[in-house]
N, CA, C and O atoms as CSV, one atom per row, in Angstrom:
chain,resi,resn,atom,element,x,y,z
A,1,UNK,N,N,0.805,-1.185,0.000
A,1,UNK,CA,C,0.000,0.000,0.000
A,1,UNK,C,C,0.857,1.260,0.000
A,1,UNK,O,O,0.293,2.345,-0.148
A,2,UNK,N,N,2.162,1.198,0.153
A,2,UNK,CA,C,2.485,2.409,-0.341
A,2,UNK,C,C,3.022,2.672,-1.794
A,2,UNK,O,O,4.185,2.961,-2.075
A,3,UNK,N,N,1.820,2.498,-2.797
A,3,UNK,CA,C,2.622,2.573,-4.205
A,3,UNK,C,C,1.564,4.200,-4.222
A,3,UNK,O,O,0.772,4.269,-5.162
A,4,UNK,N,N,1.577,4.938,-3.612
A,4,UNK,CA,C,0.899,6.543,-3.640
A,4,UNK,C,C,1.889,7.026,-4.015
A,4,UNK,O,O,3.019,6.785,-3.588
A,5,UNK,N,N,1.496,7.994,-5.116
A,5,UNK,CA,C,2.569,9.010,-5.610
A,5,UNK,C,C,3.395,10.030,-4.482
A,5,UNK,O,O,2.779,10.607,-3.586
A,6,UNK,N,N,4.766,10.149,-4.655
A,6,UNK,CA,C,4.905,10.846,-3.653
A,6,UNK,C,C,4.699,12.714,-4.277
A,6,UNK,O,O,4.641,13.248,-5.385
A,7,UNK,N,N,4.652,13.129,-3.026
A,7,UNK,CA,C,4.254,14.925,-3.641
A,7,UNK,C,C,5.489,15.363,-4.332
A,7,UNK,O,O,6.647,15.029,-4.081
A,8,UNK,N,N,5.016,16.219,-5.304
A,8,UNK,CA,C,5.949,16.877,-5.804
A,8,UNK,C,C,6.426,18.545,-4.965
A,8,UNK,O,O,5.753,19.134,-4.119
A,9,UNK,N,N,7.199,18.795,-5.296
A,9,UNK,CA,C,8.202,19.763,-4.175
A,9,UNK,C,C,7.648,20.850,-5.215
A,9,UNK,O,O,7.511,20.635,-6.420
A,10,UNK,N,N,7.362,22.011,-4.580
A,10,UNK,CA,C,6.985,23.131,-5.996
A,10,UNK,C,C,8.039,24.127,-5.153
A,10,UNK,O,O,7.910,24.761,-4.106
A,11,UNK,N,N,9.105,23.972,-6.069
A,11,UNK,CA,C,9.869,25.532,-5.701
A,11,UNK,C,C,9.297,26.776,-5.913
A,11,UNK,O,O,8.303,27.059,-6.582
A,12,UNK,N,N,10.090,27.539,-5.219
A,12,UNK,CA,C,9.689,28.913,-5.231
A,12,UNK,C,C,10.833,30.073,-6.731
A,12,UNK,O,O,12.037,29.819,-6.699
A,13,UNK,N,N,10.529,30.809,-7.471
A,13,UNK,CA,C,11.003,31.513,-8.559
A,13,UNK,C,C,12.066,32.358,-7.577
A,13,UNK,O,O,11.698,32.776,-6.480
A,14,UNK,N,N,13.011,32.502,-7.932
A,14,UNK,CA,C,13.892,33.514,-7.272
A,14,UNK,C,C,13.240,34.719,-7.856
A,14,UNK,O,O,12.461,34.688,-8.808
A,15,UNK,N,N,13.711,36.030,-7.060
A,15,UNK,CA,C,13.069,36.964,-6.880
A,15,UNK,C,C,13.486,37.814,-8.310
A,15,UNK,O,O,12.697,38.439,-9.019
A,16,UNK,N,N,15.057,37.639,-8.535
A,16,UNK,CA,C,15.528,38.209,-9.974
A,16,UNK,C,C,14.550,38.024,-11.013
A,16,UNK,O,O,14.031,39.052,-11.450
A,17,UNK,N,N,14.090,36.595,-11.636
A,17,UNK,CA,C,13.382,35.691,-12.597
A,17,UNK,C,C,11.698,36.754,-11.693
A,17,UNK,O,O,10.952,37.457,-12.377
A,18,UNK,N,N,11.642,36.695,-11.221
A,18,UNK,CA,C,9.899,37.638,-10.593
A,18,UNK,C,C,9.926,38.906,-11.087
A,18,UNK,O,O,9.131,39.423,-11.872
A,19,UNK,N,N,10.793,39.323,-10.629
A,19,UNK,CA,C,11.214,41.161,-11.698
A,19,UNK,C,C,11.367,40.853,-12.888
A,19,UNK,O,O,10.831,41.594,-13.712
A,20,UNK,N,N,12.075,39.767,-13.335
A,20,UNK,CA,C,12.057,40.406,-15.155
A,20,UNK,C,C,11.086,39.802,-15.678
A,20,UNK,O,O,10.763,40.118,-16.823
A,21,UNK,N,N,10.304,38.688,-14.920
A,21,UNK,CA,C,9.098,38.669,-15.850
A,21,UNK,C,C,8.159,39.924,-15.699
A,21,UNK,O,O,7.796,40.324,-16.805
A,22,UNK,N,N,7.782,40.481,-14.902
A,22,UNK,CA,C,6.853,41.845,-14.671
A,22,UNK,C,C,7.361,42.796,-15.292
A,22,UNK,O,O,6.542,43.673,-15.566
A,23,UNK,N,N,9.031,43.096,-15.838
A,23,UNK,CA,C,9.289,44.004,-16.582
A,23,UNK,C,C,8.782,43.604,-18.107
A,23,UNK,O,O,8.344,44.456,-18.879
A,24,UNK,N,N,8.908,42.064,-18.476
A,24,UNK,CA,C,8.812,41.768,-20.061
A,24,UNK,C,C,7.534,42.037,-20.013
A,24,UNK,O,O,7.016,42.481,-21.037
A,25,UNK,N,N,6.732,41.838,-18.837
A,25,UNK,CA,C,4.641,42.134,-18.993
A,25,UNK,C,C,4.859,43.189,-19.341
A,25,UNK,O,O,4.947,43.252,-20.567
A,26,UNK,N,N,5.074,44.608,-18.561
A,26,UNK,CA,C,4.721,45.735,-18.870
A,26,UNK,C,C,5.206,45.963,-19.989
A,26,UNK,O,O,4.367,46.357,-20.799
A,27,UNK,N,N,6.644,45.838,-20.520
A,27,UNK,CA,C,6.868,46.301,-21.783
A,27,UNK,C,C,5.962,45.873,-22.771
A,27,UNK,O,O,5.669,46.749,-23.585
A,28,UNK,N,N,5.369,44.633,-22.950
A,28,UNK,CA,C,4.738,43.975,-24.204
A,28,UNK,C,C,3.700,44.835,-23.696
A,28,UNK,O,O,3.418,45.562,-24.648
A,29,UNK,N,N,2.965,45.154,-22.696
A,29,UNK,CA,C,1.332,46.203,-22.519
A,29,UNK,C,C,1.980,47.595,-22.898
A,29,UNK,O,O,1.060,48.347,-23.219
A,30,UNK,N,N,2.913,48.082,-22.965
A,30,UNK,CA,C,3.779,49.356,-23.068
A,30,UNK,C,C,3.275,49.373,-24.048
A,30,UNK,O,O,2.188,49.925,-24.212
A,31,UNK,N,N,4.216,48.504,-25.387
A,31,UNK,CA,C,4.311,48.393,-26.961
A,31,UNK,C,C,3.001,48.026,-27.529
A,31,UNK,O,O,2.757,48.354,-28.690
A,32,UNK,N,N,2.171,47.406,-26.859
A,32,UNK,CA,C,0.816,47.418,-27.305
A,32,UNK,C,C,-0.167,48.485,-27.307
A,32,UNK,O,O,-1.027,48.400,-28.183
A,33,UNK,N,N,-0.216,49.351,-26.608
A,33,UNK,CA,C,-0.679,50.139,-26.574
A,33,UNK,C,C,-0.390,51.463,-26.663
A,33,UNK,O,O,-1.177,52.354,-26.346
A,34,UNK,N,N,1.263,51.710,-27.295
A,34,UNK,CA,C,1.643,52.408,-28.013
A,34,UNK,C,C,0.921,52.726,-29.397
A,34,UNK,O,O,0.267,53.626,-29.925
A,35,UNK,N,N,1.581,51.063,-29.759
A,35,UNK,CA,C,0.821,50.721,-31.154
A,35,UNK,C,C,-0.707,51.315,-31.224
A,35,UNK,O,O,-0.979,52.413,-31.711
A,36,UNK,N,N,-1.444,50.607,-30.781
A,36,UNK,CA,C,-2.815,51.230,-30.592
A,36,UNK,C,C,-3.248,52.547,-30.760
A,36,UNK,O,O,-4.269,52.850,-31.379
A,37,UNK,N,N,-2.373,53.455,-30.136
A,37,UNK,CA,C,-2.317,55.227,-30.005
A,37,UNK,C,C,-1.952,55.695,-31.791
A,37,UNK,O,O,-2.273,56.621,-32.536
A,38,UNK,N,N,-1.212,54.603,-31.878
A,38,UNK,CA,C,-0.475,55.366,-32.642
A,38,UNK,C,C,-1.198,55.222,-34.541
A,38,UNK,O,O,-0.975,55.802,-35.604
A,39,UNK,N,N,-2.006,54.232,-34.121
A,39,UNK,CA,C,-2.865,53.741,-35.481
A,39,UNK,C,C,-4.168,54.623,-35.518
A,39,UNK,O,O,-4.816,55.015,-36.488
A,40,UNK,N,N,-4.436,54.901,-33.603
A,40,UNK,CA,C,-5.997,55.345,-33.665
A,40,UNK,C,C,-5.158,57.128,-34.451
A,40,UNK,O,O,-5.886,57.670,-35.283
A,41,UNK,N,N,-4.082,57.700,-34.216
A,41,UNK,CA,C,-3.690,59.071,-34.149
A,41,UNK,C,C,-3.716,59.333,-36.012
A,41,UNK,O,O,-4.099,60.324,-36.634
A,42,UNK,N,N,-3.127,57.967,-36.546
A,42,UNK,CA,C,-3.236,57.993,-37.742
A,42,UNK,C,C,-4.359,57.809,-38.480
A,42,UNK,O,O,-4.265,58.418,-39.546
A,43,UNK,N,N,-5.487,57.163,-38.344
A,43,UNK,CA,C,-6.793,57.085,-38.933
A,43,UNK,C,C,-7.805,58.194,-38.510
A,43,UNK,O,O,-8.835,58.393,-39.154
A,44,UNK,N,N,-7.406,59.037,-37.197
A,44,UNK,CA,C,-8.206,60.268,-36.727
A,44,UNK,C,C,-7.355,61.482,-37.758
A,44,UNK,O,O,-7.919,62.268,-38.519
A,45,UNK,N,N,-6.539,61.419,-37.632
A,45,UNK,CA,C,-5.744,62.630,-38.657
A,45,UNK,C,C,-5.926,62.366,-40.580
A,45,UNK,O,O,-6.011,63.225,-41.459
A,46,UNK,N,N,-5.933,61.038,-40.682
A,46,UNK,CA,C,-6.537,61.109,-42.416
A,46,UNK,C,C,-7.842,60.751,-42.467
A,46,UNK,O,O,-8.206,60.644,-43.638
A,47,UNK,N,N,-8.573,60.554,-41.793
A,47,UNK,CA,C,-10.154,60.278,-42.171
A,47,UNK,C,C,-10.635,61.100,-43.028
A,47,UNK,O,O,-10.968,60.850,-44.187
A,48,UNK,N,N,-10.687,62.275,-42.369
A,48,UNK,CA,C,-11.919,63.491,-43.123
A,48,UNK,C,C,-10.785,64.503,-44.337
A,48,UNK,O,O,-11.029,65.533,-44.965
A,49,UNK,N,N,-9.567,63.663,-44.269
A,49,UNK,CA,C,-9.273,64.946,-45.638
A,49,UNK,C,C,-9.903,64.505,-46.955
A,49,UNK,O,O,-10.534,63.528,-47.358
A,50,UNK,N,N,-9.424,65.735,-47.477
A,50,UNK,CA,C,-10.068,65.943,-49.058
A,50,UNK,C,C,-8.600,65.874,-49.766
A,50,UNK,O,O,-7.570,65.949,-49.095
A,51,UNK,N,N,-8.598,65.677,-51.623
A,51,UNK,CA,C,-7.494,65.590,-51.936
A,51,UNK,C,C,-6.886,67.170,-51.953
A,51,UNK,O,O,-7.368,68.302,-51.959
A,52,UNK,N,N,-5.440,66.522,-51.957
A,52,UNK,CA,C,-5.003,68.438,-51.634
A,52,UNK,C,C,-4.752,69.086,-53.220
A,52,UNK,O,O,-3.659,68.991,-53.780
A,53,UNK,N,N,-5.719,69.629,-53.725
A,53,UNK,CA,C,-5.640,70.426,-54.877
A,53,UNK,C,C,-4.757,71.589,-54.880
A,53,UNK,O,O,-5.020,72.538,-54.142
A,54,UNK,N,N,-3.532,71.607,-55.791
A,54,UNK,CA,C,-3.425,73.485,-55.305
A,54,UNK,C,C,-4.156,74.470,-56.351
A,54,UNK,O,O,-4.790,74.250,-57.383
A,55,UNK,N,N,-3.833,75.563,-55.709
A,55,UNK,CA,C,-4.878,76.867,-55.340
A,55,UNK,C,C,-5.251,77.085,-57.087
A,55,UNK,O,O,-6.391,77.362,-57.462
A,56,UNK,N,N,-4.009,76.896,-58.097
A,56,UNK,CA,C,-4.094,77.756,-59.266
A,56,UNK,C,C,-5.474,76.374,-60.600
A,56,UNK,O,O,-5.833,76.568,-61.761
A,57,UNK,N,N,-5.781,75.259,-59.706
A,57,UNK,CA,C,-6.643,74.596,-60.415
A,57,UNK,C,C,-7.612,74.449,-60.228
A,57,UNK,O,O,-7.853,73.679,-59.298
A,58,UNK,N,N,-8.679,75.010,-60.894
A,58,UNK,CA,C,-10.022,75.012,-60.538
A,58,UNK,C,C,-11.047,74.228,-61.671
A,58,UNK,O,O,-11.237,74.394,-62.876
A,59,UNK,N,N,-11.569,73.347,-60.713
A,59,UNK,CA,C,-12.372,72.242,-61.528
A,59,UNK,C,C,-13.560,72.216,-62.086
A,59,UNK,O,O,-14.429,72.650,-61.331
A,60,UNK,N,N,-14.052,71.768,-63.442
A,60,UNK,CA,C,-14.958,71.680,-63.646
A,60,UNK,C,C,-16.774,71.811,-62.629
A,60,UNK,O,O,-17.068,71.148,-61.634
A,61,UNK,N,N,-17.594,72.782,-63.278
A,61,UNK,CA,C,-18.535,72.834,-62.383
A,61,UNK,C,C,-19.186,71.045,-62.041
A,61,UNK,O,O,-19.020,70.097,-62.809
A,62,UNK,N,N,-19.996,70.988,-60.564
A,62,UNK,CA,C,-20.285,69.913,-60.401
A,62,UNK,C,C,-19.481,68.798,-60.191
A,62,UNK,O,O,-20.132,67.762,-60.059
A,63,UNK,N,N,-17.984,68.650,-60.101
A,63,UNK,CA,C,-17.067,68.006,-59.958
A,63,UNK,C,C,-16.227,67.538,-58.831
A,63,UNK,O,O,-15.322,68.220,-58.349
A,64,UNK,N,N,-16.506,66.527,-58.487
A,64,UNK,CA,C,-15.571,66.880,-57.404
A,64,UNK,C,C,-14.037,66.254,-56.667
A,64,UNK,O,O,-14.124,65.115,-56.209
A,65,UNK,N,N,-13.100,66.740,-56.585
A,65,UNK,CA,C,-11.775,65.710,-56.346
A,65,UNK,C,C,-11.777,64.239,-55.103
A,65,UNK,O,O,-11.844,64.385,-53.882
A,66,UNK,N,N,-11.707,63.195,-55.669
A,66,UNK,CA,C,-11.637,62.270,-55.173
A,66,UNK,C,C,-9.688,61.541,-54.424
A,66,UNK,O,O,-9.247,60.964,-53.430
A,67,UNK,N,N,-9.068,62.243,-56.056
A,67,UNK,CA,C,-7.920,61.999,-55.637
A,67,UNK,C,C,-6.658,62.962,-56.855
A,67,UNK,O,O,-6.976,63.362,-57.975
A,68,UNK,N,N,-5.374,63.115,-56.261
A,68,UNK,CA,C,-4.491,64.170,-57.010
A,68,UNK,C,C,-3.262,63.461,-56.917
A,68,UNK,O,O,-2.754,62.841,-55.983
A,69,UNK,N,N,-2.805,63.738,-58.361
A,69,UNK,CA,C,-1.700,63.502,-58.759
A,69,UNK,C,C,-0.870,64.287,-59.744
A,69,UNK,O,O,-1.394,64.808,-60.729
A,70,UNK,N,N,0.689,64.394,-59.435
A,70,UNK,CA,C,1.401,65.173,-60.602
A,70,UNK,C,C,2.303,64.772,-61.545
A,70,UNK,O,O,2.909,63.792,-61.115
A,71,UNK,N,N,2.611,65.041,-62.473
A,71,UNK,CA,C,4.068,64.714,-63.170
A,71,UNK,C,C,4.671,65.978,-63.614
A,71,UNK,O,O,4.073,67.051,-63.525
A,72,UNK,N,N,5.888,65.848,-64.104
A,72,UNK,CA,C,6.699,66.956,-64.540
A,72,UNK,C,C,6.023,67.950,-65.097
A,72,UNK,O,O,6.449,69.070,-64.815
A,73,UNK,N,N,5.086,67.892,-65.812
A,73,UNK,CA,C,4.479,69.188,-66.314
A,73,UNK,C,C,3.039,68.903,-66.675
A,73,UNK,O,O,2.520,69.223,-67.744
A,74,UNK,N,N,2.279,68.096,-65.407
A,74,UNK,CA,C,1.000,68.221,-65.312
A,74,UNK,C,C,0.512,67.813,-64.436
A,74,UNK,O,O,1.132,66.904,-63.884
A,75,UNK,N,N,-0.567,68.146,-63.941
A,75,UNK,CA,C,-1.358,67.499,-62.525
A,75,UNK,C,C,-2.895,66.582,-63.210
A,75,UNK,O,O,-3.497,66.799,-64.261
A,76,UNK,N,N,-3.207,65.377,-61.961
A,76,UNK,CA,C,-4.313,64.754,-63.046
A,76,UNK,C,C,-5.311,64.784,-61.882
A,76,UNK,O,O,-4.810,64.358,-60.841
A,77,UNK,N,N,-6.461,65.134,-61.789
A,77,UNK,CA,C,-7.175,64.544,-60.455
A,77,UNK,C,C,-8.867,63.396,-60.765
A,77,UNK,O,O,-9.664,63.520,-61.695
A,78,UNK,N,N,-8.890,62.897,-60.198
A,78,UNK,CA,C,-10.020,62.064,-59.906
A,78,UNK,C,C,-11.261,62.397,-59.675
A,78,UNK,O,O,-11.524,62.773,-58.532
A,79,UNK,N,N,-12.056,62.361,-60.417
A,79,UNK,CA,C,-13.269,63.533,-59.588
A,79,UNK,C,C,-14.824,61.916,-59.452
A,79,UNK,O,O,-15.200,60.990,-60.173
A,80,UNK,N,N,-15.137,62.407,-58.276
A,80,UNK,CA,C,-15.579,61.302,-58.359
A,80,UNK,C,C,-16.914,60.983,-59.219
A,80,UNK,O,O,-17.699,60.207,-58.674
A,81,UNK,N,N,-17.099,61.242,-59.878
A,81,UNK,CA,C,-18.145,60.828,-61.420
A,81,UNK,C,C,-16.980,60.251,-62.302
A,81,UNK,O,O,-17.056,60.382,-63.523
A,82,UNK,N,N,-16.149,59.762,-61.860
A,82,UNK,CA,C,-15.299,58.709,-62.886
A,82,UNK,C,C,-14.737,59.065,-63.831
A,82,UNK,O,O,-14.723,58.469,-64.908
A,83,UNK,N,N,-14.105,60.246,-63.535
A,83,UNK,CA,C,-13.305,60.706,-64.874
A,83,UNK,C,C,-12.315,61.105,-64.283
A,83,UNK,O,O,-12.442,61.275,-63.070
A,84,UNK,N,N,-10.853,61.425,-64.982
A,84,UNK,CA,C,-9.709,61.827,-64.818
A,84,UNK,C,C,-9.630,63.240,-65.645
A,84,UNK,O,O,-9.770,63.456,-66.848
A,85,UNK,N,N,-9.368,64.072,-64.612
A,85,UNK,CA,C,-9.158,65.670,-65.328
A,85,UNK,C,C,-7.583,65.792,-65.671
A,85,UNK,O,O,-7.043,66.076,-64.602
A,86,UNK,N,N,-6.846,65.726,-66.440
A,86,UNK,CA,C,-5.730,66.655,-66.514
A,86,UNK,C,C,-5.282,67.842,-67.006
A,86,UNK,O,O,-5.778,68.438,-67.963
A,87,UNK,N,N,-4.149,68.260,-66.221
A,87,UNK,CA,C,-4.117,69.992,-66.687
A,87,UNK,C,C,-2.894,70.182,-66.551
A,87,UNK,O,O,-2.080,69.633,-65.809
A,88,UNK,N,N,-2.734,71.365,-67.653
A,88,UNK,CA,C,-1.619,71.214,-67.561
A,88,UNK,C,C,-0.748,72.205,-66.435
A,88,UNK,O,O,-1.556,72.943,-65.871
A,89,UNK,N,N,0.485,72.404,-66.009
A,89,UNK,CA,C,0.909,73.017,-64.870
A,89,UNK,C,C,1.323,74.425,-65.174
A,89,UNK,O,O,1.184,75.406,-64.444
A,90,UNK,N,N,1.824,74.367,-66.304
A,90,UNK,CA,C,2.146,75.786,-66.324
A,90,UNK,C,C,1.204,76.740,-66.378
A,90,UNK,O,O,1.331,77.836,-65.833
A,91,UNK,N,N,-0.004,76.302,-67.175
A,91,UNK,CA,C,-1.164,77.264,-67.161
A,91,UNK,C,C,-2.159,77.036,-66.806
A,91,UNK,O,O,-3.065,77.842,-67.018
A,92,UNK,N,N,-2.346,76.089,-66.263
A,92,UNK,CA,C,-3.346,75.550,-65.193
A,92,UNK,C,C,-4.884,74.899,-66.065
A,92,UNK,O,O,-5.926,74.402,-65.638
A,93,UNK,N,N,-4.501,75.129,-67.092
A,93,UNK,CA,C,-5.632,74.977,-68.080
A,93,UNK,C,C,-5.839,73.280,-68.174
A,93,UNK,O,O,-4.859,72.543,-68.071
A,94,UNK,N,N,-7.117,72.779,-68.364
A,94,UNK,CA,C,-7.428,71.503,-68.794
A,94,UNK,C,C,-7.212,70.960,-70.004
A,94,UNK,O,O,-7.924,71.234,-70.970
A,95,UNK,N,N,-6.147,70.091,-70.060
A,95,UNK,CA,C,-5.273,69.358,-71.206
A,95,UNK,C,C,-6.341,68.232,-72.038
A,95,UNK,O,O,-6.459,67.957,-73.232
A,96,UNK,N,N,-7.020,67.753,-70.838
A,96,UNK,CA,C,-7.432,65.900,-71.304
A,96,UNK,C,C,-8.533,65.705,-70.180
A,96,UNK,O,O,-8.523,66.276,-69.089
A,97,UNK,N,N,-9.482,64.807,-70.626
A,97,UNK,CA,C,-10.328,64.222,-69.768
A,97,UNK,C,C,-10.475,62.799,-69.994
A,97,UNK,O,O,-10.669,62.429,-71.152
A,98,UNK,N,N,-10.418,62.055,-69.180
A,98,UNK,CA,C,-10.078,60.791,-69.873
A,98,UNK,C,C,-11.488,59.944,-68.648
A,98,UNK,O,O,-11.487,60.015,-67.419
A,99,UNK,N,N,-12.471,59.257,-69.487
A,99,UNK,CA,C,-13.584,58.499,-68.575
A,99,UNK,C,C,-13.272,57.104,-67.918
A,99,UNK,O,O,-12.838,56.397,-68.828
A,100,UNK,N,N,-13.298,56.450,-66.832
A,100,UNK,CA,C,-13.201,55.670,-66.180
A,100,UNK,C,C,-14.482,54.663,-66.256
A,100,UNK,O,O,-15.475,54.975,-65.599
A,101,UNK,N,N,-14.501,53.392,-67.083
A,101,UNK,CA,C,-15.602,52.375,-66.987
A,101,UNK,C,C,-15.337,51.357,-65.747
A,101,UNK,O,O,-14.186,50.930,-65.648
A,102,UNK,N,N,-16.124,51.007,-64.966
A,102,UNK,CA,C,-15.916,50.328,-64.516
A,102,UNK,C,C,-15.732,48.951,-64.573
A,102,UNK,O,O,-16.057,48.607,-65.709
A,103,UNK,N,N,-15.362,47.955,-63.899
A,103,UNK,CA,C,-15.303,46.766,-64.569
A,103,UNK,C,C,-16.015,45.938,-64.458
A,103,UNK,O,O,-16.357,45.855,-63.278
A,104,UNK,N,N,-16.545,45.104,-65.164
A,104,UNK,CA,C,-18.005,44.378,-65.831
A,104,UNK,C,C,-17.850,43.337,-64.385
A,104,UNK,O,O,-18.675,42.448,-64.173
């Protein structure tokens, strides 16, 4: 009758190994919720913009910029009724309109 398991001994963590696990906790809750700040700071700051047009292009009536882009000697913007405006830069004048179909 004595085939009973005998107890197992549960040591105790030295106190060093107790501090650096509570330092690796907080850091990983640190860096987590850095992260967090730092995604909510970025989706609160681009949500509500508009595309940044500059001042010397002015768009078709009823039109409106969805999105802007430039090259060496023209700017193109997106307006959202599906067309692409381009113009040109030096004189700000409308070069091209080019229509956007969507896809079937």
């Amino acid at each position: 009758m004595d085939d009973a398991p005998k107890p197992v001994e549960v040591f105790e963590e030295p106190a060093n190994l107790k501090f650096l696990r509570m330092l690796v906790t907080i850091l990983t809750g640190t860096m987590i919720a850095g992260l967090i700040i730092i995604i909510a700071l970025v989706v609160i700051r681009y949500s509500d913009r508009t595309a940044p047009l500059p001042d010397t292009i002015t768009l078709p009536d009823g039109a409106t910029a969805t999105a802007f882009t430039q090259g060496p000697d023209w700017y193109a913007v997106v307006t959202a009724d599906d067309r692409i405006l381009i113009f040109d830069r030096a004189t700000g004048k409308l070069i091209n309109t080019v229509g956007i179909r969507p896809t079937p």
